[in-house]
C-alpha positions in Angstrom: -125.6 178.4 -135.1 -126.9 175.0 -134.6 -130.5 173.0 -135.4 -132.2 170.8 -132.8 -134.8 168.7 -133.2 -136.9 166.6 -130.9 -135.4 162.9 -129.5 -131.9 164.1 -131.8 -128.8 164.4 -130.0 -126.2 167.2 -131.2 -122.8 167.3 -130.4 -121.5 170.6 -130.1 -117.8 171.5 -129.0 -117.7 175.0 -127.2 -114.2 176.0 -127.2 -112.2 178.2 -124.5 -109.4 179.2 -122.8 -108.3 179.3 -119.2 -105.5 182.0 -119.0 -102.9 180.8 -116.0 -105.4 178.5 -114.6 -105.1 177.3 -111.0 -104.2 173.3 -111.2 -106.3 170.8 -109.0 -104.4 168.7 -106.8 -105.2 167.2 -103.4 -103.6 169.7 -101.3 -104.8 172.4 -103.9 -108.6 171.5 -104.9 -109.3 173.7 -107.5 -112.6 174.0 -109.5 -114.0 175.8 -112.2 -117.8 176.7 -113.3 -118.8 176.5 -116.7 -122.6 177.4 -117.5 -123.2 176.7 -121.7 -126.5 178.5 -122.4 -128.7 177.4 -126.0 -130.3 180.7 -126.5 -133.4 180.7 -129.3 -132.9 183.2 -132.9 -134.9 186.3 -130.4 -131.7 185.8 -128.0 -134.3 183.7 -124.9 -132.7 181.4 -123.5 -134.0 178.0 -124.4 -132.0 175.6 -122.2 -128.5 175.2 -120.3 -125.3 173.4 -118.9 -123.6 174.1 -116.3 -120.4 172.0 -115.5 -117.8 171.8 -112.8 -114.3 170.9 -113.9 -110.6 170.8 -112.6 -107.5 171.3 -114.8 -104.4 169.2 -114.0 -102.3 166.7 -115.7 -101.7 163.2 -114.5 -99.6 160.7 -116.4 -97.1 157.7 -115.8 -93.3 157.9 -116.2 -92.5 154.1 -115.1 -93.5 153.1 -112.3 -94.2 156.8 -111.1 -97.7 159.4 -111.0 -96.5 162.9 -112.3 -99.4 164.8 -111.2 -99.4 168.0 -113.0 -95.5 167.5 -113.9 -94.6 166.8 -110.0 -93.7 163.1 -108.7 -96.7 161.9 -106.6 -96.9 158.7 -104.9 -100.8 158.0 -103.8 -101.3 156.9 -100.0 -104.8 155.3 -100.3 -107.0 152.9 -99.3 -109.7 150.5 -101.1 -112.7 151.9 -99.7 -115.1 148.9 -98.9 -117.3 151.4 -96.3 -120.5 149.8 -95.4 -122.7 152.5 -94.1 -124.4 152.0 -91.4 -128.7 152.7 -92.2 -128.0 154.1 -95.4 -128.3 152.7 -99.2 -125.1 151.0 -100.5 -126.1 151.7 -103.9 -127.1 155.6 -103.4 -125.6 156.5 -100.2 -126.3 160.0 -98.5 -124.1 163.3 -98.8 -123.3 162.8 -95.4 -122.2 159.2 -94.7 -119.9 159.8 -98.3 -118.2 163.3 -96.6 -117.9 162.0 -93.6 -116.2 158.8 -95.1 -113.9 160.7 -97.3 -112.9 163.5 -94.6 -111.9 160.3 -92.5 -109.2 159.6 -95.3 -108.1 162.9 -95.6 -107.7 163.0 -91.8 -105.8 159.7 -91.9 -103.4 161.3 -94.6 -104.8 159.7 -97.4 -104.5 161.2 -100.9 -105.9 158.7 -103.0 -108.8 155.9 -102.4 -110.3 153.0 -104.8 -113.8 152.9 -105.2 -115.3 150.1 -106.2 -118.6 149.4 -108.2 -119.9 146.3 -106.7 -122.0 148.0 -104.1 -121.8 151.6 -105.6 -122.9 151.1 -108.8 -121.1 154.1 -111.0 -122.4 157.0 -108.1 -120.8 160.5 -109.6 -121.3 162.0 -106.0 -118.1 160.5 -104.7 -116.4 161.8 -107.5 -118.0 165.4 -106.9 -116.9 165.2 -103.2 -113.2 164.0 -103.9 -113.3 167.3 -106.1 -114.0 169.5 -103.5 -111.9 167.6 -100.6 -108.9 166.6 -103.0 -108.6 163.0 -103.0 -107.9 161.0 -105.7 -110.1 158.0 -107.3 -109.2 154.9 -108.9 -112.6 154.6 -110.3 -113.9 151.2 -111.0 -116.8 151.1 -114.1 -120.3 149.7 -113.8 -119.8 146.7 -113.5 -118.7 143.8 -110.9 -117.4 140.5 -112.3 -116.3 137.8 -110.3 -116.0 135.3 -113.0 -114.7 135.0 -116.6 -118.2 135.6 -118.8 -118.1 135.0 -122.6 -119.6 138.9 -123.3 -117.5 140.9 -120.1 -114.8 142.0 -122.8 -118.1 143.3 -125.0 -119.0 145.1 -121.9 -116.4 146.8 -121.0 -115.5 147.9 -125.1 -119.1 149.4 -125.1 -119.3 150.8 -121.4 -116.0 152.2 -121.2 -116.7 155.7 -123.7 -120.0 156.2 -121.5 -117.7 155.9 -118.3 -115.7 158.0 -119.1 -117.8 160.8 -120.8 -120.1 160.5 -117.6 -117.0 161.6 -115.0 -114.7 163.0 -117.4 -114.3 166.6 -116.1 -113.6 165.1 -112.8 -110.0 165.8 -112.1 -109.7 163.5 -108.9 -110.1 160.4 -110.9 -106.9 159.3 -111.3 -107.5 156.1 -113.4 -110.2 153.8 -114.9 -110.9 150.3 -114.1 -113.7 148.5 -116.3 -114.7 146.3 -113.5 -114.4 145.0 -110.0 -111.6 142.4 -110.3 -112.4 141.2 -113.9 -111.0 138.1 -114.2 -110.1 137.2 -110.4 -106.4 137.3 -111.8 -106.8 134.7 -114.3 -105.6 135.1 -117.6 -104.0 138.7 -116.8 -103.1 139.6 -120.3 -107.0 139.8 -121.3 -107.8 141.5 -118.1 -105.4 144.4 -118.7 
């Protein structure tokens, strides 16, 4: 049970279980459809979700990737595709499959996006879901030199980052910005 009101936002956690569930990786993509219906007290539905997920692990050990327990060394690129006739900020379905087929075909399993023409697009990352290439994501932001508030906007952006692409198992890890810092004073920048 659970009380909504108008311009309030409710957090509710819906728990479940995936018995033996197929793992996401790149040669294995994986997904999973959840719908979350709010039904009214006469059992009509009132409004839904619907979410698509992956489940896999990814964590360091050293200098290594262990991709749902399994070394994996990435083979990427640092996608800076300019597409031809078509938005850099909100490119079509097409030019991003065709881009991201192109690095599958070149034997890439891994690519880093960045946000300084893309501003924080979730299509890519629904695309390298289905195709099974991994993102380094980069946030919402571009900085190309030190400003006295970047650190302020990465602490505030970064639980909205990740909450906006979090059920998207081919990010592979976060970056707050497009080269924060320009390699000065590394320590703050990592």
């Amino acid at each position: 049970d659970i009380t909504v009101s108008p311009t309030n936002e409710t957090i509710l956690e819906v728990p479940f279980t995936l018995v033996e569930p197929r793992l996401w990786s790149p040669d294995s993509p994986d997904l999973y459809l959840a719908r979350v219906v709010l039904e009214g007290a006469d059992g009509r539905e009132l409004d839904d979700h619907t979410e698509v997920f992956g489940v896999r692990t990814i964590r360091m050990v050293g200098p290594h990737f262990l991709l749902n327990g399994e070394k994996f060394v990435p083979r990427g690129t640092h996608d800076m595709t300019r597409y031809l006739s078509d938005s850099m900020v909100c490119p079509s379905d097409r030019s991003i499959a065709m881009d991201l087929l192109l690095h599958k075909k070149l034997g890439a399993t891994c690519t880093r996006w960045p946000s300084d023409t893309r501003m924080h697009y979730p299509r890519i990352a629904e695309y390298c879901d289905q195709f099974g290439l991994m993102l380094s994501w980069c946030g919402f932001f571009e900085v190309w030199r030190v400003h006295p508030e970047m650190e302020l906007y990465a602490q505030r952006d970064v639980r909205a980052a990740v909450r906006s692409l979090r059920n998207h198992p081919s990010i592979m890890c976060w970056e707050m910005g497009d080269e924060p810092l320009m390699g000065r004073d590394d320590f703050r920048r990592m």
